[in-house]
VMD Tcl script that builds the backbone (N, CA, C; Angstrom):
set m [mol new atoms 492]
animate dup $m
set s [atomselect $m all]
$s set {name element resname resid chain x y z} {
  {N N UNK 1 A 136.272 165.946 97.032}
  {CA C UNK 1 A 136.702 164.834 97.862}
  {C C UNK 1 A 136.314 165.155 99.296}
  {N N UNK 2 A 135.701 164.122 100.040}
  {CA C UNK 2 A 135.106 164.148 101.380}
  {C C UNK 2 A 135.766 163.316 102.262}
  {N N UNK 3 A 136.398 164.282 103.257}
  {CA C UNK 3 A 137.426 162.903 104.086}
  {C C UNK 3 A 137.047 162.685 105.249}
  {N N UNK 4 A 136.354 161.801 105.943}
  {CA C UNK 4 A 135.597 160.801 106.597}
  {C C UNK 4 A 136.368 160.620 108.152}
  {N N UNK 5 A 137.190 160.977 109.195}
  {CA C UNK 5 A 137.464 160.379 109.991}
  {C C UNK 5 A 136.807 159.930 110.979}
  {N N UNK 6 A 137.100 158.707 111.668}
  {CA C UNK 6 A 136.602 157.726 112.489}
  {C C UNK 6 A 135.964 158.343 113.564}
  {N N UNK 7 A 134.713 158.234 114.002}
  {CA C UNK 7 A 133.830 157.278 113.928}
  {C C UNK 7 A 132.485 158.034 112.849}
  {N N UNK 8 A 133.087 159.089 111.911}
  {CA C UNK 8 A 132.239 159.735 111.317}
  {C C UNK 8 A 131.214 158.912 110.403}
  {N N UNK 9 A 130.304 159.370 109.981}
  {CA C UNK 9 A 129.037 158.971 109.376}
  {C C UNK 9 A 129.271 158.946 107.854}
  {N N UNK 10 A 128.923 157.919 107.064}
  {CA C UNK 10 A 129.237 158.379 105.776}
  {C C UNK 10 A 128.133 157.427 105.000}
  {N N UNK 11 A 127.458 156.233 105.565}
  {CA C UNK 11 A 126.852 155.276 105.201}
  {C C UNK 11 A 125.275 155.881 104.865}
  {N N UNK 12 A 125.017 157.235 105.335}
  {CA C UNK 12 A 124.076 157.647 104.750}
  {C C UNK 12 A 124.129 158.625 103.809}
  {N N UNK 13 A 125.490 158.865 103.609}
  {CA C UNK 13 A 125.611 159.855 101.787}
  {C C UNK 13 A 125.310 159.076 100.588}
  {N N UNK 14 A 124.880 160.107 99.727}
  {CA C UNK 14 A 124.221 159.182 98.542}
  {C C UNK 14 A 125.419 158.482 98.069}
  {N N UNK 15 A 124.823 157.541 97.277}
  {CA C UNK 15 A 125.463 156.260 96.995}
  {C C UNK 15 A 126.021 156.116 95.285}
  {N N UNK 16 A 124.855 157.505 94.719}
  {CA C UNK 16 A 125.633 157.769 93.083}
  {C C UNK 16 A 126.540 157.198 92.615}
  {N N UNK 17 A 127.652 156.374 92.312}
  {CA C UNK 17 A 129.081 156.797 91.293}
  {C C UNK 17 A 129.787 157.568 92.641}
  {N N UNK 18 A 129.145 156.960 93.930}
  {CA C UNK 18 A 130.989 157.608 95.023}
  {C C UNK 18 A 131.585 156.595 95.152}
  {N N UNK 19 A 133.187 156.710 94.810}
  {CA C UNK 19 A 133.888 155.817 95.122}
  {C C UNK 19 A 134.825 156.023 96.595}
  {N N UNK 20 A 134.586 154.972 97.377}
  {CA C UNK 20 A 135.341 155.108 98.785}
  {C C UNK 20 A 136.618 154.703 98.939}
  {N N UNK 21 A 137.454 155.043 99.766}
  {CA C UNK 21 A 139.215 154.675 99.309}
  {C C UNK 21 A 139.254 154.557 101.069}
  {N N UNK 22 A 139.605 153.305 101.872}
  {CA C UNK 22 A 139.819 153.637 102.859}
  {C C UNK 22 A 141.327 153.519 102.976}
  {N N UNK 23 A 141.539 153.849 104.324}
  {CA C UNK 23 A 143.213 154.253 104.668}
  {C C UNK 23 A 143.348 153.399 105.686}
  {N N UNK 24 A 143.942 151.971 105.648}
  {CA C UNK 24 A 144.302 150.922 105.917}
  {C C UNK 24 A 145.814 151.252 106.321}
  {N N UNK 25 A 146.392 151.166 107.577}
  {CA C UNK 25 A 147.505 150.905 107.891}
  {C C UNK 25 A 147.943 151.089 109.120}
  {N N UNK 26 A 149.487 151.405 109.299}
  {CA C UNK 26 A 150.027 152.040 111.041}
  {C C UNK 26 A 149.449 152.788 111.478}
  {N N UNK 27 A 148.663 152.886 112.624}
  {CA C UNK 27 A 148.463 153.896 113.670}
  {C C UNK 27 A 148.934 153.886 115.158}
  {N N UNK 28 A 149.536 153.084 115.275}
  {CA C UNK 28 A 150.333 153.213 116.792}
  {C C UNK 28 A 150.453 154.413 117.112}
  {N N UNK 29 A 149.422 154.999 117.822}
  {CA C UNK 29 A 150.029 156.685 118.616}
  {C C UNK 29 A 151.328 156.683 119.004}
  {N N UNK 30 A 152.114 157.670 118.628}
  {CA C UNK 30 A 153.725 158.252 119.411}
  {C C UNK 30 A 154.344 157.211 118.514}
  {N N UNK 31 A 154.103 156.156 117.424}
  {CA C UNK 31 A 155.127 155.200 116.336}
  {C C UNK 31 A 155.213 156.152 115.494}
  {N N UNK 32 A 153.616 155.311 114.990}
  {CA C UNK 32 A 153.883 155.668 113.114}
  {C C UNK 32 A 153.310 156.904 113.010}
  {N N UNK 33 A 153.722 157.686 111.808}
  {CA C UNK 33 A 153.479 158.732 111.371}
  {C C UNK 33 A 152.353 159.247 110.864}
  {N N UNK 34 A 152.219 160.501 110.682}
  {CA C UNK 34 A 150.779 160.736 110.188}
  {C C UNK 34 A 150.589 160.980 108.437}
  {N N UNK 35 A 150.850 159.332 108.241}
  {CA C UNK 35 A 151.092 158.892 107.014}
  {C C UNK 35 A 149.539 159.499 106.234}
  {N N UNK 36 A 148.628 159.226 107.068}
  {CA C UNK 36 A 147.626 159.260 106.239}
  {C C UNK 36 A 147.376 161.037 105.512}
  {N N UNK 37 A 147.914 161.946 106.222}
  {CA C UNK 37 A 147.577 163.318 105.564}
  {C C UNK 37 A 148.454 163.434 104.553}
  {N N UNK 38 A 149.649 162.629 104.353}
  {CA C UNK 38 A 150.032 162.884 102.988}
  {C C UNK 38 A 149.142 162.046 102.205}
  {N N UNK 39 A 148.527 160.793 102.533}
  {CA C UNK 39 A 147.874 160.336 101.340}
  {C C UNK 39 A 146.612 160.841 100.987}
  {N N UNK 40 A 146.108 161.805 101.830}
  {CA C UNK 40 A 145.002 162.970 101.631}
  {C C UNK 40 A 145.364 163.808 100.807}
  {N N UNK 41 A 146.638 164.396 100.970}
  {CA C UNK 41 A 147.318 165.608 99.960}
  {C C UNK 41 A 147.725 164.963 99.184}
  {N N UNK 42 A 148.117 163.876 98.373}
  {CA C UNK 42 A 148.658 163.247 97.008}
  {C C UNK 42 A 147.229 162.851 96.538}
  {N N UNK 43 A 146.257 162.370 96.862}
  {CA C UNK 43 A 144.566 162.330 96.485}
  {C C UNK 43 A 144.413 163.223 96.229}
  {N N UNK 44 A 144.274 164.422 96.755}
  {CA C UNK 44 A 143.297 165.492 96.518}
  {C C UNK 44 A 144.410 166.161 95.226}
  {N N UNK 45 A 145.537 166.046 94.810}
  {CA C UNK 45 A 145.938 166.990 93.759}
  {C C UNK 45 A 145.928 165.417 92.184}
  {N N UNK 46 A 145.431 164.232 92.585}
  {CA C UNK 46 A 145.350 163.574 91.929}
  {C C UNK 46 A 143.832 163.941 91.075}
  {N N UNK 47 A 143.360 162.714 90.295}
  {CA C UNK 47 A 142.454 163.205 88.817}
  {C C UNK 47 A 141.086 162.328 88.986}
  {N N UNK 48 A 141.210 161.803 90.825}
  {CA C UNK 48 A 139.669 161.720 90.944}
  {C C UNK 48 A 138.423 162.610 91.033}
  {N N UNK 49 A 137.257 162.273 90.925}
  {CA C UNK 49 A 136.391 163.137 90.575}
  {C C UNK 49 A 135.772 163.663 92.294}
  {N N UNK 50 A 136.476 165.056 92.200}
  {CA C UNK 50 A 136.109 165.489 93.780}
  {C C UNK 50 A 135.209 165.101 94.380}
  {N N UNK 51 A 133.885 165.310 93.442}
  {CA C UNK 51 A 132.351 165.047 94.059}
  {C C UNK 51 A 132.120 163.805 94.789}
  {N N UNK 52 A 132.403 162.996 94.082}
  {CA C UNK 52 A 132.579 161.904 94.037}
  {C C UNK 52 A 133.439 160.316 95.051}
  {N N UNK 53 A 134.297 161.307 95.606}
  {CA C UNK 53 A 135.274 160.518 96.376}
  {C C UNK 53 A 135.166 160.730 97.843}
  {N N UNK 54 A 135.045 159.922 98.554}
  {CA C UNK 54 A 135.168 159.520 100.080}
  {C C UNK 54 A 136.148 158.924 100.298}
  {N N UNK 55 A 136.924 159.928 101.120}
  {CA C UNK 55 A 138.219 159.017 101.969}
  {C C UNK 55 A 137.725 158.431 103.348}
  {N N UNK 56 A 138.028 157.501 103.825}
  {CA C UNK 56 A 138.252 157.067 105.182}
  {C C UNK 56 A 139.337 157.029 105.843}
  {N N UNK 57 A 138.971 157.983 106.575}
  {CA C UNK 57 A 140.567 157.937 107.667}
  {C C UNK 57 A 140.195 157.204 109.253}
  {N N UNK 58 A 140.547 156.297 109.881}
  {CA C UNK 58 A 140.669 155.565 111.082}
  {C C UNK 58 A 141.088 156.532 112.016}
  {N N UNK 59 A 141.884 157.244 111.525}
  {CA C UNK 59 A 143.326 157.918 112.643}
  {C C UNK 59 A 142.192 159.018 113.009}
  {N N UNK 60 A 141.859 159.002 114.458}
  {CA C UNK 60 A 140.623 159.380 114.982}
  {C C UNK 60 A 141.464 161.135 116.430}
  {N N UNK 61 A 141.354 162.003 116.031}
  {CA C UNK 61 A 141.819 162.658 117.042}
  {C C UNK 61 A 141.374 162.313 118.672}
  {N N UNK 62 A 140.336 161.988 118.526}
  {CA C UNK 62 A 140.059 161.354 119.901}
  {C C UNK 62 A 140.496 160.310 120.660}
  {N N UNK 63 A 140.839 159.863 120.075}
  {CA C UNK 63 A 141.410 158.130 120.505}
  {C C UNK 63 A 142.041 158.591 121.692}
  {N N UNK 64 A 141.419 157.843 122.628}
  {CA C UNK 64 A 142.234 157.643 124.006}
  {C C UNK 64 A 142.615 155.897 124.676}
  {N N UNK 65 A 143.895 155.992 124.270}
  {CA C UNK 65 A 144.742 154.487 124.574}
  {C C UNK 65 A 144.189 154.427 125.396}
  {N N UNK 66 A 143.540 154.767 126.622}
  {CA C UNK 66 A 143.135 154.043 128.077}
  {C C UNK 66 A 142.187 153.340 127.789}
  {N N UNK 67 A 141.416 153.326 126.785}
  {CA C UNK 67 A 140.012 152.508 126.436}
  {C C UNK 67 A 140.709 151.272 126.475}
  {N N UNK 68 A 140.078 150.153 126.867}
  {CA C UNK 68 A 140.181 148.926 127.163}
  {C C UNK 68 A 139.862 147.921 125.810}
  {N N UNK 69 A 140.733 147.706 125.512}
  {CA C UNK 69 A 140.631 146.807 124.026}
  {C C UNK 69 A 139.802 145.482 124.027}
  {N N UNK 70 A 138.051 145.874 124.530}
  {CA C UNK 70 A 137.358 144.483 124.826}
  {C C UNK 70 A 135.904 145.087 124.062}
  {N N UNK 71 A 135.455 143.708 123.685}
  {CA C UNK 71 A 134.119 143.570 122.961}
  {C C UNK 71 A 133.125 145.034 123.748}
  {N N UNK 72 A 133.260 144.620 125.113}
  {CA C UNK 72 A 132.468 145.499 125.775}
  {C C UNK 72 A 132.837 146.679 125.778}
  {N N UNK 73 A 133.567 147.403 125.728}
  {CA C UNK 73 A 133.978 149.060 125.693}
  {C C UNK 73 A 133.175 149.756 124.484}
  {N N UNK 74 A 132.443 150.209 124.596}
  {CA C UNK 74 A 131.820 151.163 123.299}
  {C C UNK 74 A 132.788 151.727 122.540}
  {N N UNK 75 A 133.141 152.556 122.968}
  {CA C UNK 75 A 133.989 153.251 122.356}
  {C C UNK 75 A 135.148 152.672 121.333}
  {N N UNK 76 A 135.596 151.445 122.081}
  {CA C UNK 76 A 136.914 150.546 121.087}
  {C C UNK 76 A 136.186 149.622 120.120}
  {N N UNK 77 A 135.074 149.432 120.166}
  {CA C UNK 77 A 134.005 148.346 119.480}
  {C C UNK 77 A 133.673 149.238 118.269}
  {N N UNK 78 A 133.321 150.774 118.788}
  {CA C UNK 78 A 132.702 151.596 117.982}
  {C C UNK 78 A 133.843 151.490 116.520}
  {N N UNK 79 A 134.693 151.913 117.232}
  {CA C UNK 79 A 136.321 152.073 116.292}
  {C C UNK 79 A 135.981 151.035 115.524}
  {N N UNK 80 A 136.289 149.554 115.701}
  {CA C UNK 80 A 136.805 148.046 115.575}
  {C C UNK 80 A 135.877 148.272 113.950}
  {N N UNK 81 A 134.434 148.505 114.598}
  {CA C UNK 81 A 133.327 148.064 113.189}
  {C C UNK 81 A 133.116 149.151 112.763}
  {N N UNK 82 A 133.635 150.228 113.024}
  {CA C UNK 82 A 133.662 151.421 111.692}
  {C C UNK 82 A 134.820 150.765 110.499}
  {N N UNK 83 A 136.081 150.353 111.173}
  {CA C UNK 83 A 136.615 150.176 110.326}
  {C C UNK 83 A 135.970 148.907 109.361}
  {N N UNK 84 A 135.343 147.625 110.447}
  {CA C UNK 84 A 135.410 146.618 109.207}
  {C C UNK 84 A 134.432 147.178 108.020}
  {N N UNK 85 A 132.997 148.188 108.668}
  {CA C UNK 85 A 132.202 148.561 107.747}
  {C C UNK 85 A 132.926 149.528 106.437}
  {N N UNK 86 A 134.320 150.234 107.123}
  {CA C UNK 86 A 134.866 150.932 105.785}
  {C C UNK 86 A 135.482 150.141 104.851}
  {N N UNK 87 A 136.078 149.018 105.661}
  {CA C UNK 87 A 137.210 148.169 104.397}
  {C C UNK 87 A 136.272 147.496 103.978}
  {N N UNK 88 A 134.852 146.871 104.269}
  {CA C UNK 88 A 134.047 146.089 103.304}
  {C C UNK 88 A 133.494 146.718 102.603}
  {N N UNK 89 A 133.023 148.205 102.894}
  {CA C UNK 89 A 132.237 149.486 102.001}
  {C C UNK 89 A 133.381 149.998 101.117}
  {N N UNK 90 A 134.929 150.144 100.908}
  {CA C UNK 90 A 135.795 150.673 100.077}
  {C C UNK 90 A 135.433 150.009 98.692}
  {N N UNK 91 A 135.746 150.672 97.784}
  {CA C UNK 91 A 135.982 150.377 96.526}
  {C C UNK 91 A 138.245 150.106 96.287}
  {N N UNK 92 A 138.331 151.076 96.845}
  {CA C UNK 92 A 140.023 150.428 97.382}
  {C C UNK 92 A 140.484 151.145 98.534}
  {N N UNK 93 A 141.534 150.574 99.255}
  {CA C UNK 93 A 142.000 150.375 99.712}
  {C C UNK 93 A 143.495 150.455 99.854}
  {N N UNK 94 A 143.760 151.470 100.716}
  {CA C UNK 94 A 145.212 151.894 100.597}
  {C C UNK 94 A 146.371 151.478 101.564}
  {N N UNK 95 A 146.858 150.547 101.591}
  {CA C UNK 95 A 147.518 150.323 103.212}
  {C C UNK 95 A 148.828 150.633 103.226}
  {N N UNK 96 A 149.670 151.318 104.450}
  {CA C UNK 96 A 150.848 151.829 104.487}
  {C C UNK 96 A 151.309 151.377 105.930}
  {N N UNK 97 A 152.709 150.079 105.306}
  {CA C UNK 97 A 152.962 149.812 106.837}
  {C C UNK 97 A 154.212 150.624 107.177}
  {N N UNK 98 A 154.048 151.307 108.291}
  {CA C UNK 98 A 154.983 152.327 108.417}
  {C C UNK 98 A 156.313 151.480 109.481}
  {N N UNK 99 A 157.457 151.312 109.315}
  {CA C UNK 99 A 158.562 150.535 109.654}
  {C C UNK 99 A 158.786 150.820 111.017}
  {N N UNK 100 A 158.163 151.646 111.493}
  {CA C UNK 100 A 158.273 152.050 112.998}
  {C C UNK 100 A 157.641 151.557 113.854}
  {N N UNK 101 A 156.535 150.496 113.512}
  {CA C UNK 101 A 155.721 149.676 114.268}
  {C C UNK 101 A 155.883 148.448 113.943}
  {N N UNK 102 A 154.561 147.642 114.069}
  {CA C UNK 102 A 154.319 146.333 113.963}
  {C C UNK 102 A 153.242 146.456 113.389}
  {N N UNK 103 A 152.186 146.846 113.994}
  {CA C UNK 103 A 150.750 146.758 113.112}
  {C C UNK 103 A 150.227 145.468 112.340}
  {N N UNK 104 A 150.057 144.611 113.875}
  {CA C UNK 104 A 149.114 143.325 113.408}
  {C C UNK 104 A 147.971 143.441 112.817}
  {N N UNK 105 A 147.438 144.622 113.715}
  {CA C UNK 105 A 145.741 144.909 113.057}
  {C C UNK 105 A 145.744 145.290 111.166}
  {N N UNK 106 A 146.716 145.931 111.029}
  {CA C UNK 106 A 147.327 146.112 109.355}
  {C C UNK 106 A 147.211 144.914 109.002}
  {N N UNK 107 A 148.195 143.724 109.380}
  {CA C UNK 107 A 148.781 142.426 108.595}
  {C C UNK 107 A 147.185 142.037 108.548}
  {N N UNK 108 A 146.120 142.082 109.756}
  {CA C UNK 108 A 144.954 140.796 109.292}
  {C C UNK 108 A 143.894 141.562 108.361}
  {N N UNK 109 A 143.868 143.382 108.558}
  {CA C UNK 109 A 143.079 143.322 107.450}
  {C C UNK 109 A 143.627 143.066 105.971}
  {N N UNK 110 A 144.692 143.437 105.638}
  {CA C UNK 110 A 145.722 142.563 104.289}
  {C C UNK 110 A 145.055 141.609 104.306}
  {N N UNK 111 A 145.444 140.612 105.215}
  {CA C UNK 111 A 144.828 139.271 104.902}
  {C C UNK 111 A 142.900 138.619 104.446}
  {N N UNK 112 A 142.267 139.916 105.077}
  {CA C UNK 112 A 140.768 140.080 104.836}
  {C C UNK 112 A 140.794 140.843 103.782}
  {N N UNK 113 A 141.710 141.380 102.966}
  {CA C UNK 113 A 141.389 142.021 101.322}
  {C C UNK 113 A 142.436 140.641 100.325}
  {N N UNK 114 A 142.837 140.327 100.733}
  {CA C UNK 114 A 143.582 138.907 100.359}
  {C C UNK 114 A 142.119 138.101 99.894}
  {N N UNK 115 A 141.825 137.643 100.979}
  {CA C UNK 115 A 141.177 136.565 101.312}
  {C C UNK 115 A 139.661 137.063 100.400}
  {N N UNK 116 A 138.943 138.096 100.145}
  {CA C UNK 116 A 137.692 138.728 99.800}
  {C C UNK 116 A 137.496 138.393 98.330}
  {N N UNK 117 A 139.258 138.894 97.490}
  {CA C UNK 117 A 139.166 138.783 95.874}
  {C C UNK 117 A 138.029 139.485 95.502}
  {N N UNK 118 A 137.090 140.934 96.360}
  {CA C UNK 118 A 136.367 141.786 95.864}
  {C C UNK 118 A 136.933 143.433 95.866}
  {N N UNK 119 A 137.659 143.693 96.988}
  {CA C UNK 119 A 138.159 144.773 96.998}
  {C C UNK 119 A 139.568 145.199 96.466}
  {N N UNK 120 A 140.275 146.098 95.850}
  {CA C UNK 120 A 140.704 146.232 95.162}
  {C C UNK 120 A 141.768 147.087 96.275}
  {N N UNK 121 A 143.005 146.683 96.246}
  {CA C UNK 121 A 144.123 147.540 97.078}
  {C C UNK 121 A 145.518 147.578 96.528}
  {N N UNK 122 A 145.891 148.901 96.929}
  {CA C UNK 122 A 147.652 148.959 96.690}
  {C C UNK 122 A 148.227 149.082 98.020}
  {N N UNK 123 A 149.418 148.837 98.158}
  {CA C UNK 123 A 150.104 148.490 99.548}
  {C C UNK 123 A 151.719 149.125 99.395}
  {N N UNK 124 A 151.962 150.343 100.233}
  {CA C UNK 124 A 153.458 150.299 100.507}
  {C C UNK 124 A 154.177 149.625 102.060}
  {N N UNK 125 A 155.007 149.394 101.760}
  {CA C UNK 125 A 155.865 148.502 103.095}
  {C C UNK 125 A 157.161 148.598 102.749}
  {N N UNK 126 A 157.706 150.014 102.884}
  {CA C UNK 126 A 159.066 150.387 102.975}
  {C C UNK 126 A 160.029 149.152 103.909}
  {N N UNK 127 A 161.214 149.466 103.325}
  {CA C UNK 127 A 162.370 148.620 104.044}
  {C C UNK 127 A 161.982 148.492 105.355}
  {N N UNK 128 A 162.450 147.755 105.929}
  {CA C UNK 128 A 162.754 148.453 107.696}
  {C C UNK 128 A 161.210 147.626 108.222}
  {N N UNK 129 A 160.395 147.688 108.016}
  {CA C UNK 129 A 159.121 146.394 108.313}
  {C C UNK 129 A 159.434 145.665 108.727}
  {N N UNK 130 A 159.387 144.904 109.847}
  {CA C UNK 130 A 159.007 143.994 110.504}
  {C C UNK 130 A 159.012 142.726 110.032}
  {N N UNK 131 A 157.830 142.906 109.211}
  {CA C UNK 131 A 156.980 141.535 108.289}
  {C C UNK 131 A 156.934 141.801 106.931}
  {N N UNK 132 A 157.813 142.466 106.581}
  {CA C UNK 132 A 158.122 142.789 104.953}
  {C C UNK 132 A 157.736 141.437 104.050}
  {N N UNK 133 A 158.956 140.700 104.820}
  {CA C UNK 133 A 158.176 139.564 103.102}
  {C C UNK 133 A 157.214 139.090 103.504}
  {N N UNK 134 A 156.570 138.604 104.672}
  {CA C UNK 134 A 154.878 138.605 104.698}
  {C C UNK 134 A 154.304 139.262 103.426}
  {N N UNK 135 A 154.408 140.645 103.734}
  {CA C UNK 135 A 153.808 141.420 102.856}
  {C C UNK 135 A 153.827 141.332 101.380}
  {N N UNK 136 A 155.096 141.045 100.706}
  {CA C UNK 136 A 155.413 140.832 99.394}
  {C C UNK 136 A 154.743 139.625 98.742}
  {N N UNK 137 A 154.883 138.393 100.072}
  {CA C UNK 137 A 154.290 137.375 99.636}
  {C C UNK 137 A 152.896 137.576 99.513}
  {N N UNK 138 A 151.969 137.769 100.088}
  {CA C UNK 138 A 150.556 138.265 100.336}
  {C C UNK 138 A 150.215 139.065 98.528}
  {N N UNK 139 A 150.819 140.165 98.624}
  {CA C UNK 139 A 150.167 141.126 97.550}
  {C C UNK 139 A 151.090 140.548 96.511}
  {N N UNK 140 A 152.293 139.571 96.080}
  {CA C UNK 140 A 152.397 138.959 95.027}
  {C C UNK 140 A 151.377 137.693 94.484}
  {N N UNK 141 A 151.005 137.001 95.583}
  {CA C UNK 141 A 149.832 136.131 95.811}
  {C C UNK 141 A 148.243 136.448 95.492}
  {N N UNK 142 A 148.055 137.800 95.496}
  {CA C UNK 142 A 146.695 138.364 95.421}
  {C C UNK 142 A 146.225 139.003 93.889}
  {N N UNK 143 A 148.456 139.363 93.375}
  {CA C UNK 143 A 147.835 140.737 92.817}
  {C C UNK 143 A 147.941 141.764 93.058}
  {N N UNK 144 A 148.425 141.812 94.146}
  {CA C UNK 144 A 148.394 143.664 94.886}
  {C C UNK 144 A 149.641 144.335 94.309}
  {N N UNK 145 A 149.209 145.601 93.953}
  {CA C UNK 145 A 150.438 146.314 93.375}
  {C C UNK 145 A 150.850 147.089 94.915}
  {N N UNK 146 A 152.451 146.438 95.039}
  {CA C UNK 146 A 153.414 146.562 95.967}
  {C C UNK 146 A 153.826 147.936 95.645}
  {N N UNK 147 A 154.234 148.901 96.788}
  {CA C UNK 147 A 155.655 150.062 96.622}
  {C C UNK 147 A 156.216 149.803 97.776}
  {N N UNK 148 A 157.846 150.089 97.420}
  {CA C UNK 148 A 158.424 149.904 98.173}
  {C C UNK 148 A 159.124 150.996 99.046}
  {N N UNK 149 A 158.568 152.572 98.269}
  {CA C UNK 149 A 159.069 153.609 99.034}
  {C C UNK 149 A 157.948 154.697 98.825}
  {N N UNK 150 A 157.661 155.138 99.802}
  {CA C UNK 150 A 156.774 156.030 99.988}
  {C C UNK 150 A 156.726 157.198 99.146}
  {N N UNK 151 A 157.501 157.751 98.620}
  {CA C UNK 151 A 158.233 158.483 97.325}
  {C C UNK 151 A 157.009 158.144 96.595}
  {N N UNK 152 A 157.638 156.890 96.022}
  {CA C UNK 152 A 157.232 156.389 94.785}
  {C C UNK 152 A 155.648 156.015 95.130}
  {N N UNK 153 A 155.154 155.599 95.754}
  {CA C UNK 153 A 153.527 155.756 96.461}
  {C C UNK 153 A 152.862 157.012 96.224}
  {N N UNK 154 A 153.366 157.549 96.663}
  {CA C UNK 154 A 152.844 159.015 96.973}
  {C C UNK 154 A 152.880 159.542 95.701}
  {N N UNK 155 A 153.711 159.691 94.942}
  {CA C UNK 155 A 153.633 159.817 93.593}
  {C C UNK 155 A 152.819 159.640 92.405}
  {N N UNK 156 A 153.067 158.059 92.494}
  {CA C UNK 156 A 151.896 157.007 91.832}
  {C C UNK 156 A 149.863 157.717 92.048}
  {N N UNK 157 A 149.661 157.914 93.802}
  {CA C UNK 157 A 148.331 158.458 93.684}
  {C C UNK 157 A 147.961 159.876 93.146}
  {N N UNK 158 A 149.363 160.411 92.895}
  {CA C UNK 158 A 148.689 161.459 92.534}
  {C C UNK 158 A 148.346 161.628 90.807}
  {N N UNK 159 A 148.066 160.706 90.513}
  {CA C UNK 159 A 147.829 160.024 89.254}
  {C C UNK 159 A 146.701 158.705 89.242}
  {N N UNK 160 A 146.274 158.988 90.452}
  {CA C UNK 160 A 144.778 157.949 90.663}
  {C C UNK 160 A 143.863 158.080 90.147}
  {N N UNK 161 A 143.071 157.513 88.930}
  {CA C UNK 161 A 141.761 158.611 88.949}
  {C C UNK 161 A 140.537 157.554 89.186}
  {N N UNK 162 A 139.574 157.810 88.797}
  {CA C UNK 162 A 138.043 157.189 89.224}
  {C C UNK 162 A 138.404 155.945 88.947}
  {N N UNK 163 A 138.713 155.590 87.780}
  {CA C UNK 163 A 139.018 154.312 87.219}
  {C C UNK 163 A 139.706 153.219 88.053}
  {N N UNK 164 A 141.078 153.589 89.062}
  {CA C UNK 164 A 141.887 152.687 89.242}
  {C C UNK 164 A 141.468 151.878 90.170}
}
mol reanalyze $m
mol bondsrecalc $m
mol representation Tube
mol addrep $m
């Protein structure tokens, strides 16, 4: 398993039978948690095929909030279309809204794996969310297999394999 963080290169690894899993969710620096390294460590002891698997992680050590959230800033643009190129390049898609934020940018890509009916995602949105039944409604509407506690998420992938 090869884990990918933002703005890393991955669009020129071979293309064989790899399946990509991006990591869709909270990143509010100083909110939400650093949800995504547990879903790195419940992957990697899960029954996908190491070789084989590309994670995408967003959550970028560099990120500096002072960048100016406009078309023109390189740097925030760079971010913006790594991600759309990962969630349209995933095979699935993992999103975790963490209850300590808001994470609009979360709710619209949901709504762009909603809306696609090509990519394939599971979604936790513990209590305490914001926009919880948004969410329920959305991935009952789509199909999306819902968790409702990170427990039970975290659990579930480590029982992911190539197939799901």
């Amino acid at each position: 398993m090869k884990v990918i963080e933002a703005p890393g290169v991955y669009r020129s690894l071979p293309i064989d039978d790899r399946k990509i899993i991006f990591l869709a969710g909270s990143i509010e620096m100083g909110k939400a948690e650093n949800w995504q390294q547990e879903i790195i460590e419940a992957l990697s002891i899960s029954t996908l095929n190491e070789d084989r698997t590309i994670i995408l992680n967003p959550r970028r050590k560099d990120w500096d909030s002072s960048w100016k959230q406009s078309i023109k800033n390189t740097n925030f643009r760079e971010q913006v279309e790594w991600e759309l190129c990962g969630i349209e390049d995933a095979d699935l898609v993992i999103f975790y809204f963490d209850p300590n934020t808001q994470s609009p940018i979360t709710l619209m890509e949901l709504g762009t794996i909603v809306n696609s009916n090509t990519t394939k995602a599971i979604v936790c949105c513990p209590n305490g969310y914001w926009r919880k039944g948004n969410v329920e409604v959305f991935c009952e509407w789509a199909g999306i297999d819902l968790y409702h506690t990170k427990e039970e998420f975290l659990e579930d992938l480590k029982h992911l394999n190539g197939n799901s």
